[in-house]
C-alpha positions in Angstrom: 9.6 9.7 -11.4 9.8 10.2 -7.6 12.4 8.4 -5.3 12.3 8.2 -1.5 15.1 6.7 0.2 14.7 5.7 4.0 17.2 5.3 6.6 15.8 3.9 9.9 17.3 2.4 13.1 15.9 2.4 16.8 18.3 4.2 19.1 20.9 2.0 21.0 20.1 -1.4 18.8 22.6 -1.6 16.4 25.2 0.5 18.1 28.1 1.5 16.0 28.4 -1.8 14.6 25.6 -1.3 12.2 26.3 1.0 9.0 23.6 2.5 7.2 24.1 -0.3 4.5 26.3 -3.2 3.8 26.6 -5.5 1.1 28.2 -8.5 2.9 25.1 -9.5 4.4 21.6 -9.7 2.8 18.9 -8.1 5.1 21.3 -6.3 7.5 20.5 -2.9 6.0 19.3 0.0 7.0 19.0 1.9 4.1 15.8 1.5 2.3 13.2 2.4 -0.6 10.3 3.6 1.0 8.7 5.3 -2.5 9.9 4.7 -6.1 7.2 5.3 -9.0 6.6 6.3 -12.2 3.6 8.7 -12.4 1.9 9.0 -15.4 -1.0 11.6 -15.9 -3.4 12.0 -19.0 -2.8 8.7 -20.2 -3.7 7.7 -23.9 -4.8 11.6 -23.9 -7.6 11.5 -21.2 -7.9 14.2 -19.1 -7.9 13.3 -15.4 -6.6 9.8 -16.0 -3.6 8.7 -14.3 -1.4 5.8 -13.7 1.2 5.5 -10.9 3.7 2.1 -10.8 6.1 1.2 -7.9 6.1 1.8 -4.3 4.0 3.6 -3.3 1.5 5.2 -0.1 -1.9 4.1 -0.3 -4.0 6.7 1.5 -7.5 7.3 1.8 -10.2 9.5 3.8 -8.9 9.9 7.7 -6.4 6.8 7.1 -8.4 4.7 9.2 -8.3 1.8 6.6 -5.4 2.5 4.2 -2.8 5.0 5.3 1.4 5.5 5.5 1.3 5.2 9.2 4.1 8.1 8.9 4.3 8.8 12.3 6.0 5.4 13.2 9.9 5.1 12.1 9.3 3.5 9.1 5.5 4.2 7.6 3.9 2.2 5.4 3.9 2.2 1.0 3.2 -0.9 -1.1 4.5 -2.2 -4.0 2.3 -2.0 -6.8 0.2 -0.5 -9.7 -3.1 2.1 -9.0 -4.9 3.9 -11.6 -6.7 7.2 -10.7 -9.7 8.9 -13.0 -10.2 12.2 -11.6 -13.1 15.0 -12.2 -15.2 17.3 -10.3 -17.9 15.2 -9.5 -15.9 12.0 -8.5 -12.2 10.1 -8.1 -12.1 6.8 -8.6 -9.4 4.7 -8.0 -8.6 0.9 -9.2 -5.1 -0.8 -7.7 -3.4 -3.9 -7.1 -0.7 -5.0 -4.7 1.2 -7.1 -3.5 1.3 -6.9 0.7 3.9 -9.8 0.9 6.5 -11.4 -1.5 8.0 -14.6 -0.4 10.0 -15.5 -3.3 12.3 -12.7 -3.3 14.1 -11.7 0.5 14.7 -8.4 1.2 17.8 -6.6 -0.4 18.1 -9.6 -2.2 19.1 -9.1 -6.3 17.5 -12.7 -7.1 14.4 -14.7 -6.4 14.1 -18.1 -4.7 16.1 -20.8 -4.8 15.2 -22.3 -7.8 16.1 -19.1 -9.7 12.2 -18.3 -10.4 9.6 -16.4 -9.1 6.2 -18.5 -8.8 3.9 -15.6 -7.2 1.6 -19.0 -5.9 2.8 -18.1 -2.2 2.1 -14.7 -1.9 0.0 -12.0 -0.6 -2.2 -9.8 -2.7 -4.9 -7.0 -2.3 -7.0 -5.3 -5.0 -9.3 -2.2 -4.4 -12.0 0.2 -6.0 -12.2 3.3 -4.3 -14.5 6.5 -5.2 -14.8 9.9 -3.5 -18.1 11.2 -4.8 -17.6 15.2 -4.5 -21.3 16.2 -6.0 -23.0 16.3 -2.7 -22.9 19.6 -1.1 -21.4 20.1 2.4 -20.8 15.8 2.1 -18.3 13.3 0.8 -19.2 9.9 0.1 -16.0 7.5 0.0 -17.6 3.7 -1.4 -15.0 1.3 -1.3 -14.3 -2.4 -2.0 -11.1 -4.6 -1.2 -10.3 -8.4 -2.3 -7.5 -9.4 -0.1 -6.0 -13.0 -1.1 -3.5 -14.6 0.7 -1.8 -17.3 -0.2 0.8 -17.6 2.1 1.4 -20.8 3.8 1.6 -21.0 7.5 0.7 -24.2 9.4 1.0 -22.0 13.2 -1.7 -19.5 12.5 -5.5 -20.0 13.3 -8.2 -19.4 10.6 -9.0 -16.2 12.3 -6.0 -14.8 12.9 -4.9 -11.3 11.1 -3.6 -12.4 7.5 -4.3 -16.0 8.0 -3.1 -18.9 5.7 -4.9 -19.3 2.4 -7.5 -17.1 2.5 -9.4 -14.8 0.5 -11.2 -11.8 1.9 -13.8 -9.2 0.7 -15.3 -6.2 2.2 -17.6 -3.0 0.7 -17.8 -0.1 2.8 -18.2 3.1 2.9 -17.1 6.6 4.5 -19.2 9.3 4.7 -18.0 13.1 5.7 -20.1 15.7 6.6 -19.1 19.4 7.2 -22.0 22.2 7.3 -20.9 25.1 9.6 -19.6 24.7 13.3 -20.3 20.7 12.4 -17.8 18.1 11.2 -19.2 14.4 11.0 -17.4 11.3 10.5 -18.6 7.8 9.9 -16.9 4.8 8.1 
């Protein structure tokens, strides 16, 4: 189990008015989860499988494309569920997660108004990531993301960032190259 607990204000904007957390007021608190998971390694007795649950960091390669963003005040984790199979020739990653919730507001202890949680308004990503580690002096990082978005949002253009209803998929790659005095890069 791991629990990281996150305290953040800007200096001068909440003054002494603002305490770290309050529970008179949802979504006037500072005081935060920014990583809670459950870890489990060698599941169902395989070697170099693992399965990690909760809010997390998603980071890959040089952080270009998924990353924690750490030196902001906050950083970036998600909520959600990844699986890692790990040897010495590759890691391979599968996840899903959820990159917004609209049923539930934040620091609230219920979901919407009608007391349920639909999920139909939401934001979603799923990915497939492998580092291929078998090619001397090179690494060799093939990816694919679905992002779905199902959020609602008449004021937004088609292509916006994260526009309304849409789904989204891309395949890359990132290749690494280090031989000597010579580092490469390409994603």
């Amino acid at each position: 189990f791991y629990l990281e607990i996150l305290d953040s204000a800007n200096w001068g904007e909440y003054g002494s008015s603002q305490p770290a957390c309050t529970t008179v007021a949802i979504g006037q608190c500072r005081l935060g989860i920014r990583a809670g998971y459950v870890l489990i390694r060698n599941v169902a007795g395989v070697s170099g499988l693992s399965l990690k649950a909760g809010r997390q960091y998603v980071v890959f390669g040089n952080q270009r494309l998924f990353g924690h963003f750490d030196w902001s005040n906050t950083g970036y984790s998600h909520d959600g569920v990844m699986l890692q199979y790990g040897s010495s020739v590759v890691d391979s990653y599968v996840g899903w997660f959820r990159s917004a919730e609209t049923d539930l507001p934040e620091a609230a202890p219920y979901v919407n108004g009608n007391g349920h949680s639909n999920g139909r308004a939401d934001g979603d990503f799923w990915l497939l990531y492998n580092q291929i580690k078998s090619v001397p002096g090179f690494i060799l990082e093939p990816y694919y993301v679905l992002y779905q978005n199902n959020i609602r949002d008449m004021n937004r253009g088609l292509f916006t960032p994260k526009a309304p209803s849409q789904l989204r998929h891309m395949v890359g790659i990132r290749l690494e190259m280090r031989k000597g005095n010579w580092d490469l890069g390409h994603e």
